[in-house]
N, C-alpha and C positions, 0 to 999 in steps of 0.2 A: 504494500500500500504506500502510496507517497505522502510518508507519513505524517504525521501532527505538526503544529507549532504552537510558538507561546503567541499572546496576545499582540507581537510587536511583530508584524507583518512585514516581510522583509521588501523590499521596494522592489521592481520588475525593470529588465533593459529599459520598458520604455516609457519610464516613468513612473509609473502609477502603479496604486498599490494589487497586488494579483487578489485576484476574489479568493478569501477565506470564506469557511463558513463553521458559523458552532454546532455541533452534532452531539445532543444529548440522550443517552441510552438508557432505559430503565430495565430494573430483574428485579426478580426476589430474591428476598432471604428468610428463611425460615416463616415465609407467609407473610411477610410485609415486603411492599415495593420499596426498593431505592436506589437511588441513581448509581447506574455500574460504572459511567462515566459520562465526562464532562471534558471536550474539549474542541479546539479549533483546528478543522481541516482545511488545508492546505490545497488551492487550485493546481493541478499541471496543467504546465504553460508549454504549450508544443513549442519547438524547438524550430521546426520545419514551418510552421504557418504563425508568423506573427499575429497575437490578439487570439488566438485559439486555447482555451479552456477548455479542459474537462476535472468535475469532482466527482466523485465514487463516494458516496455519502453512506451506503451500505447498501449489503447484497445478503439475500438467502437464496442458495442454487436451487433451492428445492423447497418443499411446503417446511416450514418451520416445525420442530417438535418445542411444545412450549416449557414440559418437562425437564430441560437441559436448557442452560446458560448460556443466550444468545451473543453469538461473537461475532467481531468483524476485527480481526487480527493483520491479516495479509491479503495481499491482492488478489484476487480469485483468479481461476484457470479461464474464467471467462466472467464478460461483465453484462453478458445475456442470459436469465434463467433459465434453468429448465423449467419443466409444466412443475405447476405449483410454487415456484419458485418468485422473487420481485427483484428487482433492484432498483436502487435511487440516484437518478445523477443529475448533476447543473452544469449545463455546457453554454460559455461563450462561441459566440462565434462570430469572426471578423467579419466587414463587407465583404463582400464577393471580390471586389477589386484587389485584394490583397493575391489571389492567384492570377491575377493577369501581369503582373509585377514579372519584369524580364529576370528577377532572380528565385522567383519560385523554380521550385524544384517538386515535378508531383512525383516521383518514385522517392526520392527521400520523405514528403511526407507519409504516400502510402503505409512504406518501411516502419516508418514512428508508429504510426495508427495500429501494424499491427500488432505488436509490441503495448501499447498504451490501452489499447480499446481491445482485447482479444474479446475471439467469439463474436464481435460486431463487425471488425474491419474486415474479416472475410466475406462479410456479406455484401460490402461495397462490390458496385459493378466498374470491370475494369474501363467501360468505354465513357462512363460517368460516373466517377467516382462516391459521386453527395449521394445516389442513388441508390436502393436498399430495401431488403426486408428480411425479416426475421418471423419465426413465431414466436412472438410477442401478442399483447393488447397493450397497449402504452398510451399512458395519459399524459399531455404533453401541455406544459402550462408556458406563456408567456411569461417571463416573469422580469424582464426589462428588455425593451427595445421593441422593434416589429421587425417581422419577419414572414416571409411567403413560404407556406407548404404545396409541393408542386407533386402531383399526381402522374397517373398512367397519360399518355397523348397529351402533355404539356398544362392538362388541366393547372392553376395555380389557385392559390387564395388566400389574401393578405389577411395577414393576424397582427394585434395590436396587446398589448400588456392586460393584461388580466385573460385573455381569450385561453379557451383550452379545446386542444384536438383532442378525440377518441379516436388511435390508429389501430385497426382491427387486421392485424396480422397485411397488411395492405405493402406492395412495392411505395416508395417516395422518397422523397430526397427535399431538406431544408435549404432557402436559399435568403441569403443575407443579402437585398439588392438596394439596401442603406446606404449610408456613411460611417455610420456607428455602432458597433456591436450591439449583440442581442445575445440575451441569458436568458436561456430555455431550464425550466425545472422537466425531467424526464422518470415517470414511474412506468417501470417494465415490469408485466407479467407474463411467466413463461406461461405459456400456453401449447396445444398439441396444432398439427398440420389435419 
């Protein structure tokens, strides 16, 4: 996992502060709840596409057993569930203009991606990359900026902060045709084909 930090967020190449976020975990103990932990996670900052976030907020591959002490230790083998399974993530994502940049490089991001994002970036299509599907159902919430979800045959349709997509196992690909990043909050649940 790209792990924690303390409250003193370290600054980013390009200026500004990278998206933290507090992620607080509750359990039991001995039949009373209490907080397992308390702390602040840490955006990855792609390396390969300026302005590109992703947080891994937590993940169960599978249905949870609630019997056993719910953890989120290390980076999982994939950051797509199985059936029964959810995960949680906040992804930045730059303008589009940032890949028209003559020093974009799309095989070194590919490479990053799949590395960073396993069990997703395979599902990127190689002849358009933003392009995708999973079995998933995913609830996809604006949660700054706007940004366009673009369908099968070019279908598009612009979403604005607070807007929330219901993506039903469905091909698509997000497209950032701003100036300004946008922060998608993203809940994935595994689901079967």
């Amino acid at each position: 996992m790209n792990g924690t930090v303390s409250k003193n967020t370290e600054l980013s190449k390009r200026g500004k502060k990278a998206g933290a976020y507090r992620r607080i975990a509750t359990g039991n103990v001995n039949g009373k709840s209490v907080v397992q932990s308390d702390e602040q996670i840490q955006a990855y900052q792609f390396k390969t596409v300026p302005g590109y976030e992703h947080t891994l907020i937590w993940v169960n591959a599978a249905t949870p057993d609630l019997c056993k002490e719910q953890k989120f230790d290390r980076y999982p083998d994939s950051v797509v569930p199985g059936p029964g399974g959810t995960s949680l993530h906040f992804v930045t994502f730059p303008p589009a203009s940032v890949f028209s940049e003559p020093s974009f490089d799309g095989e070194a991001a590919r490479n990053e991606a799949l590395i960073r994002l396993r069990g997703l970036a395979d599902h990127f299509e190689k002849e358009d990359p933003a392009m995708h599907k999973t079995n998933t159902v995913d609830y996809a919430v604006v949660y700054d900026g706007e940004i366009w979800l673009e369908l099968d045959e070019g279908k598009t349709i612009h979403l604005k902060r607070g807007d929330v997509v219901v993506q039903n196992g469905t091909r698509h690909a997000w497209r950032n045709k701003g100036t300004q990043p946008v922060t998608m909050l993203f809940f994935l649940n595994g689901a079967t084909e």
